[in-house]
C-alpha positions in Angstrom: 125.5 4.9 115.5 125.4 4.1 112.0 128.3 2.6 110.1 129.8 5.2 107.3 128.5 5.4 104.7 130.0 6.7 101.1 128.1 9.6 99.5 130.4 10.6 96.7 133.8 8.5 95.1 136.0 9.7 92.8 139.4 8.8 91.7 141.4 9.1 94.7 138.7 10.6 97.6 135.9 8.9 98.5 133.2 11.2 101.1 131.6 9.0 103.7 128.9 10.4 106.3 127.5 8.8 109.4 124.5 9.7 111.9 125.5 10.1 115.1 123.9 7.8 118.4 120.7 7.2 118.8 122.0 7.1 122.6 124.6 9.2 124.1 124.2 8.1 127.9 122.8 11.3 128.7 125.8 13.2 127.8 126.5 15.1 124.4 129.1 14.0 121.9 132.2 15.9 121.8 133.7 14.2 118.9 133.9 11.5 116.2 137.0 9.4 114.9 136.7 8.3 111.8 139.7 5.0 111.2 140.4 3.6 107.7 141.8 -0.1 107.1 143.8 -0.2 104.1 142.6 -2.9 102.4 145.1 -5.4 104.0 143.1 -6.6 106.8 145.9 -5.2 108.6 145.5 -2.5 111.7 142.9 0.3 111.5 144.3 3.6 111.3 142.6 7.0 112.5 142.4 9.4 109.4 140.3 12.4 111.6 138.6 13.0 114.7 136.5 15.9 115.0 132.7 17.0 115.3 131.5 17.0 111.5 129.5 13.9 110.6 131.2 13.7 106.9 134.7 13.8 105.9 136.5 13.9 102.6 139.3 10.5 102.5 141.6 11.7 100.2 145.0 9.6 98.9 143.1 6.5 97.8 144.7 4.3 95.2 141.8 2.4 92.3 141.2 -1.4 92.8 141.5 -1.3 96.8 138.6 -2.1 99.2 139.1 0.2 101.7 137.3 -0.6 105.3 136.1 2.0 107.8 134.6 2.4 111.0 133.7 5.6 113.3 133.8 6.2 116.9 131.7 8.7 119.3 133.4 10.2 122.0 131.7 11.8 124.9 132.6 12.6 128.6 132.0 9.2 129.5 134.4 8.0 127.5 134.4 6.1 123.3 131.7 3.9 122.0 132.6 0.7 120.1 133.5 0.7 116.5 
């Protein structure tokens, strides 16, 4: 799965998009979560989980590298960040 990626950035939202597995051990994936790191090194925290393969990060203060990493989630169980 790819990392996220940003598409469009604005003030305070950023829109980030991701491609799903290239290998979902034969099982389809049921959902995505999507975890932001505030810029702090400090824990990642999950801003959505769902099935889209973009979301809109909203709240986001100028002059802060944000960090973020995605999950796949199937019947199996979550893939590695």
């Amino acid at each position: 799965m790819s990392a996220p990626r940003l598409i469009t950035k604005e003030t305070k939202w950023i829109q980030v998009e991701w491609d799903p597995p290239l290998e979902d051990g034969f099982a389809p994936i049921t959902s995505y979560t999507l975890e932001r790191d505030d810029g702090t090194g400090g824990p990642f925290v999950t801003i959505f989980t769902g099935t889209a393969t973009t979301y809109n990060a909203t709240e986001l203060w100028g002059g802060v590298t944000y960090k973020f990493r995605v999950r796949a989630t199937n019947c199996i169980g979550s893939s590695s960040p």
